[in-house]
C-alpha angles and dihedrals in degrees: 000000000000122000101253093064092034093057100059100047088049082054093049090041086051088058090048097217095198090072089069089084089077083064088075096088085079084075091055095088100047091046098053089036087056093223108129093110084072105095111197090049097048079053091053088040083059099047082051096050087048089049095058102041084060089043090051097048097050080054084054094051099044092058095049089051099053097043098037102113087046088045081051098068089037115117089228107008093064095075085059107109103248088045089046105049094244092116122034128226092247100056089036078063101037089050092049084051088058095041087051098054091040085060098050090038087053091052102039116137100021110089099194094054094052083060105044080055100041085051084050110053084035097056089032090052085053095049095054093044114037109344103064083076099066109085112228086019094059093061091034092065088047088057098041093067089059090052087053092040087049081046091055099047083049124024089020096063095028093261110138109231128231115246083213098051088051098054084047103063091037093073098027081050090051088033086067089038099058092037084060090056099046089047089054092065088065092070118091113271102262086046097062133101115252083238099071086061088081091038113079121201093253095048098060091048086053085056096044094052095055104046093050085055097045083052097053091045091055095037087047096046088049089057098060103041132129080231092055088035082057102043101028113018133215099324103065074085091073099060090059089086093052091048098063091037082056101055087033095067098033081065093048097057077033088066082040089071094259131112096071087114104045099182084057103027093060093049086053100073118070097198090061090051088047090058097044089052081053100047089048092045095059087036085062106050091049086080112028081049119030 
């Protein structure tokens, strides 16, 4: 492979496009509002999703920069393109500086979505450079960039959100967190984060376990709401099964040493595909059949 050719998919490896799949979230808000048949604000709900996939990415690029000599002498890390020479300090940071503008640019105009990004790339800085290191806040942090994704999908556009979807995506958001973290354990000992010396095993499983719980009540609740009977009708009722399938089997590949890469790792399984085929299939249906 020449160069030429070499340079520009290391690039495109350093943004780690398949994270882009947490951005998502941004749609939440559209979806449950049922108001994708509104042109002009799907087309906002897209420039905020794009937003915050360049956002994301700068974020990506950042960290690697700044932890590339360490990445270098890591067993798996080093492959990565800043680590392994196949990107070069000056285009990682030339790149984060494009990626920067494109997400203002993409933002431009509308307050509350600056904000929502500028929280974003701040909280998620600290993260990556002190703050990774504080059990609880670490995870917290992680958490916290749903909720903003789920804000700009929402505030951000002028769309009201749900108190339900918010606490929703709260413990779902810290559910992930804490399974990260659990899948990380799994790693040898020279290969694990400082963190999960002040998480032990049992802990995390503790986490996991309430917020999973947390998760299914309000999704649950949700679910059964005047507010999901009006908008949605009966049939919101019917996903609540494959909810809890859903965050089931994601444990269990969580307690197989996977779920450390949730945008991969969820697209792994076929059976929770299969589910979230499922889920969007009857909600759906809620609105093209009620």
């Amino acid at each position: 492979m020449s160069s030429q050719t070499s340079l520009p998919l290391a690039l495109l490896r350093l943004m780690r496009p398949h994270q882009w799949l947490k951005n998502v979230f941004v749609f939440a808000g559209l979806m449950f509002s049922h108001t994708w048949h509104r042109s002009p604000l799907v087309e906002q709900v897209f420039w905020a999703f794009l937003a915050f996939c360049a956002a994301s990415s700068l974020v990506y690029i950042l960290n690697d920069w700044r932890d590339r000599t360490a990445d270098a002498q890591h067993p798996t890390k080093r492959r990565r393109p800043l680590a392994s020479g196949a990107v070069s300090p000056q285009a990682a940071l030339g790149l984060a500086a494009g990626l920067a503008l494109i997400a203002i640019g993409l933002a431009w105009g509308q307050t509350v979505l600056l904000l929502l990004l500028g929280c974003y790339v701040l909280l998620n800085l600290a993260y990556s450079w002190k703050l990774k290191h504080v059990p609880v806040v670490d995870v917290s942090i992680i958490a916290s960039g749903f909720m903003l994704r789920l804000l700009a999908g929402t505030v951000a556009v002028g769309i009201p959100p749900s108190r339900w979807l918010l606490l929703t995506g709260l413990f779902i958001a810290l559910f992930l967190g804490f399974a990260k973290r659990k899948a990380e354990t799994f790693h040898a000992p020279e290969q694990q984060r400082a963190v999960l010396e002040h998480y032990p095993p049992a802990l995390l499983d503790t986490f996991m376990a309430a917020m999973m719980t947390a998760t299914v009540i309000t999704y649950g609740l949700y679910a059964t709401s005047i507010e999901a009977l009006q908008q949605h009708g009966g049939r919101l009722i019917y996903t609540v099964p494959l909810v809890v399938f859903g965050l089931l089997r994601y444990t269990y590949q969580v307690h197989r040493g996977r779920g450390e890469d949730v945008s991969r790792d969820l697209l792994r399984d076929p059976w929770i595909v299969a589910a979230g085929i499922a889920w969007l299939a009857i909600f759906l249906a809620t609105r093209l059949w009620r």
